[in-house]
N, C-alpha and C positions, 0 to 999 in steps of 0.2 A: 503493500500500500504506500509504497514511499519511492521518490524519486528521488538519486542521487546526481549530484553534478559534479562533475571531477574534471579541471581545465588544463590540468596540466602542467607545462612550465618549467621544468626543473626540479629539482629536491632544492636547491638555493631557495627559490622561490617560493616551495610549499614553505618552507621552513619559515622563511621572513614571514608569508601573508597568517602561517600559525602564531608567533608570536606577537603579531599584530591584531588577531584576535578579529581574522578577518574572514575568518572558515569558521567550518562545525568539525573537520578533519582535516589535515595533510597528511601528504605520503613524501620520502622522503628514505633515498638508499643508504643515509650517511647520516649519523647523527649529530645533533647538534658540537660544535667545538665549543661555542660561546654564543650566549643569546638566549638560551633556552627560557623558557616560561616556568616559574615553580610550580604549577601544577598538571605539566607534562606529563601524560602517558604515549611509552611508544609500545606497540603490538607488533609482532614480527611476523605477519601474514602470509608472505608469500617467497619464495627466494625463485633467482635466475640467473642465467650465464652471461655474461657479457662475452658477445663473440666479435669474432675479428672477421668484418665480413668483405669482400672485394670484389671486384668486377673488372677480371683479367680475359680476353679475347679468348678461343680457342681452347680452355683449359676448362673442361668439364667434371674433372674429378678435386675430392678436394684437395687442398695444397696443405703441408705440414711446417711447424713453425715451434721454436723452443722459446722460451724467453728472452736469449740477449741476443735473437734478429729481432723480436718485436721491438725488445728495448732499443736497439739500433735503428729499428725503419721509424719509428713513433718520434724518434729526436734527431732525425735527417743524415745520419752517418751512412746507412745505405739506400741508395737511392733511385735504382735499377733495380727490375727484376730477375733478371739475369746473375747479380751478384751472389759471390762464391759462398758465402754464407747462406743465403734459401737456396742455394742448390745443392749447400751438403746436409741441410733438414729434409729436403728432397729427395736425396738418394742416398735411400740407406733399407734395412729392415725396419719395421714399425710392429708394434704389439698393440693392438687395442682389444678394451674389454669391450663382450657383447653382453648385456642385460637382461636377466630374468622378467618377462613381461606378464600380463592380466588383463583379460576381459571384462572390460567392466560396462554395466546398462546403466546410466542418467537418465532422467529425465530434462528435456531444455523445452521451455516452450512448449508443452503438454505434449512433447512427444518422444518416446525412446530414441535412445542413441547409443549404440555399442560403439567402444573407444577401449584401445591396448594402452595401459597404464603401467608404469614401474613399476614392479614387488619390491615393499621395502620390507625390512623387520622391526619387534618393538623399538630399535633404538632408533628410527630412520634411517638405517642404512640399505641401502640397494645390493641384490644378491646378483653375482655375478656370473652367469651360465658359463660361459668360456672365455678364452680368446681368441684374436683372429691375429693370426702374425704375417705379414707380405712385406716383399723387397719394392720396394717404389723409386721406382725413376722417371722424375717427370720433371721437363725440359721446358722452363720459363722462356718467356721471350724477351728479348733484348730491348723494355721498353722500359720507361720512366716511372716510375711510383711518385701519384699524387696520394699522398695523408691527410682525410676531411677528422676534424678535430671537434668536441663541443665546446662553446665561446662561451655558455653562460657555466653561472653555478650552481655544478651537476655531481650528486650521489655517487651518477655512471664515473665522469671522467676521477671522480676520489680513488674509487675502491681500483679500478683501472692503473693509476700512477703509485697507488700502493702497491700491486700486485707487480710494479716494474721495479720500485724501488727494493721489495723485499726479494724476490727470484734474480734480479740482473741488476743487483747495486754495484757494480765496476760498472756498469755502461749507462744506466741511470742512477746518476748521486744525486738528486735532489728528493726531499720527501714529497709524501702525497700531498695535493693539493686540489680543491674541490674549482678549480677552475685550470682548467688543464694547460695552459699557454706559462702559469706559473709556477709547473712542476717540472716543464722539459729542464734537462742539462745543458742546452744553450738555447739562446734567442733566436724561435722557429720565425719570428718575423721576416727576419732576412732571408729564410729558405725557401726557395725560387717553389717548390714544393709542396709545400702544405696551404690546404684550404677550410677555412673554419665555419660553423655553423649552429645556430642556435637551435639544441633540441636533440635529438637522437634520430625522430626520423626525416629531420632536416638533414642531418648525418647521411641515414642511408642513401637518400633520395640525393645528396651528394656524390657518395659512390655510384648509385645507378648511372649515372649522368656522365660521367666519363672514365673510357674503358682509361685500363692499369691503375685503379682505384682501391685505397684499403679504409677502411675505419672502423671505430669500435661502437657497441652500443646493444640495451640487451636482446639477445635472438629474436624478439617476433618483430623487431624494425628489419631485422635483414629477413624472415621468412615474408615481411608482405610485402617487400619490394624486391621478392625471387633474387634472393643475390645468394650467393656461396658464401661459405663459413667454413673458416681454417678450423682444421684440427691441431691444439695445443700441446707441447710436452709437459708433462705434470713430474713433478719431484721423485715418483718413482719411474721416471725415464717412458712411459708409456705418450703414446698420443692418440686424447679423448675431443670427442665431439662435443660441443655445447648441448648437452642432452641434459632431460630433467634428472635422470639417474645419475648422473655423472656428478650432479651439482649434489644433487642431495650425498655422495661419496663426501665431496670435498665440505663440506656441513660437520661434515661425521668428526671431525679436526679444528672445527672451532670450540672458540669457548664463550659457553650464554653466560652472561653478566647479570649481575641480580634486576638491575632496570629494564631487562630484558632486551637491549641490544646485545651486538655478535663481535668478537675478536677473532680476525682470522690471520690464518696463518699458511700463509703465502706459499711457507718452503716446507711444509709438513710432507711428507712419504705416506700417500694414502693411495692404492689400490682401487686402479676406475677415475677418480677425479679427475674433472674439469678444473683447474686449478685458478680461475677465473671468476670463482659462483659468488654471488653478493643474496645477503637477504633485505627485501624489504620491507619498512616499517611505514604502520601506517599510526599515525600525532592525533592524540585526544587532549580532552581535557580531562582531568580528574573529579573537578570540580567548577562550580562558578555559572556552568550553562543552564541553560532551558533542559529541564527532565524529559521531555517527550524527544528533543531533538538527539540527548546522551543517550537513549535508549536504542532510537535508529540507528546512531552510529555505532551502538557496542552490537547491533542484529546484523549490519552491515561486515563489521569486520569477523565475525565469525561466519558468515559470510561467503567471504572471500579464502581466507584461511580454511577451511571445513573444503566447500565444492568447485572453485573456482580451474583449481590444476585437473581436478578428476572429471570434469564439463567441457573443460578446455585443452586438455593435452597436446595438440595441435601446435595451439602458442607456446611451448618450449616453456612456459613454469613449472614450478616444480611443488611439490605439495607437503607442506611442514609435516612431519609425523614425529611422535618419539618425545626425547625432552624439551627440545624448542617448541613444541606443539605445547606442550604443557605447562609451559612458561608462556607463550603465547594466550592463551584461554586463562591463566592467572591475570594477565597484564588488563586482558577485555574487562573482565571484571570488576578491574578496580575505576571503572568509567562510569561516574557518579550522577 
């Protein structure tokens, strides 16, 4: 019985217009640093990959990538796709896990719908069928790499320049920074290369737009604008797809905070992860609102967290289980 409206923006900006007291909810991938509202609740709803997605000519299968080419192509040191670094991510054996999956019937819109869903266990972890090992040689072409970046401040590009600082701190030394142009190791301004844009699917709609194109942002901006998504090397040497199994892996390796945000840990050795996965939260108030409207929004966010991955699997979320789930449905609660 209730409409929701949700605009967008940024995690910067959800954050500002929360503590502005200018919402009934933000969402927000990153938690506040400073600013925050003393009666903050954050809900940890939903987690997802941030993929590296591109739009290279002729090259149909995906392309493989470790950390310090990301951390090198993201801060302009290579600058070709041809270069000998993606070409020795390229050609080599690769090991990736394949995923124990499930059947499962929703209802959407008064009508069934069967959808293959991760199998996790009580702890949310994903069970891991097998793996698939193959030699990959696949031959880049000798073309330019433009880098679409996001300009404003964003959750996505936080957890993103963390993820480069913590895996490739020789080739990225500056820390995370929630607007990304502030975290590279030199000044991308000057770099003939790089193209920036506000938003994420401003981002992809960046890479669709001209071929030899890479940028980041989370999977269902590159699955609606059909673009390809690298496969990552994660800490135990393997290379995973931004898949919801994979994230909820790399979950398995954080650590929930009593406030119910996540500390992740970038360089942890976990089996399957996507070593990329962020969760996101979505900003209540505690106290101080309209009862009818804190009500909607604590029906809302359980929600989202409950059926939103299991309805939608499609979109590349991934569906809290386990102890963040339960720290989650504590956090809703406390929404007064």
């Amino acid at each position: 019985g209730n409409t929701v409206n949700y605009s967008g923006g940024g995690s910067g900006k959800g954050r500002t217009d929360f503590a502005g007291g200018l919402v009934d909810f933000a969402g927000s991938d990153a938690p506040y640093s400073s600013g925050a509202p003393s009666n903050l609740i954050y809900a940890p709803v939903y987690a997802a990959p941030i993929a590296l997605m591109y739009n290279i000519q002729g090259i149909k299968q995906p392309i493989y990538l470790s950390p310090s080419t990301i951390a090198q192509i993201f801060s302009g040191y290579i600058t070709n796709w041809d270069d000998k670094q993606i070409a020795a991510d390229n050609t080599r054996e690769v090991k990736t896990p394949v995923f124990q999956t499930k059947t499962v019937t929703t209802t959407n819109k008064g009508k069934k719908v069967t959808k293959k869903v991760p199998v996790l266990d009580a702890k949310g972890k994903p069970k891991i069928k097998s793996y698939k090992t193959q030699t990959i040689n696949i031959d880049l072409p000798k073309s330019q790499i433009t880098v679409w970046y996001r300009t404003d401040s964003s959750g996505t590009s936080e957890n993103f320049t963390n993820f480069l600082n913590q895996t490739a701190g020789d080739k990225w030394t500056k820390s995370k920074n929630a607007v990304f142009a502030n975290s590279t190791p030199r000044n991308i301004s000057t770099q003939f290369n790089f193209q920036g844009a506000s938003g994420s699917a401003a981002v992809a709609a960046g890479v669709k737009s001209k071929e030899g194109s890479i940028g980041y942002g989370e999977l269902s901006f590159a699955l609606a604008t059909s673009l390809q998504v690298a496969r990552v090397q994660n800490a135990a040497g393997e290379f995973v797809a931004p898949e919801a199994a994979a994230v909820s892996a790399f979950l398995g390796g954080s650590t929930i905070n009593s406030n119910g945000t996540v500390t992740y840990d970038f360089k942890k050795s976990v089996t399957g992860a996507y070593p990329i996965g962020v969760t996101s939260y979505r900003l209540a108030y505690s106290s101080g609102k309209d009862a009818a409207k804190q009500k909607a929004v604590a029906e809302w966010f359980n929600y989202v967290l409950t059926q939103c991955p299991t309805k939608y699997p499609e979109k590349g979320f991934s569906q809290i289980t386990g102890p963040l789930a339960d720290k989650a449905k504590q956090q809703i609660a406390l929404i007064k």
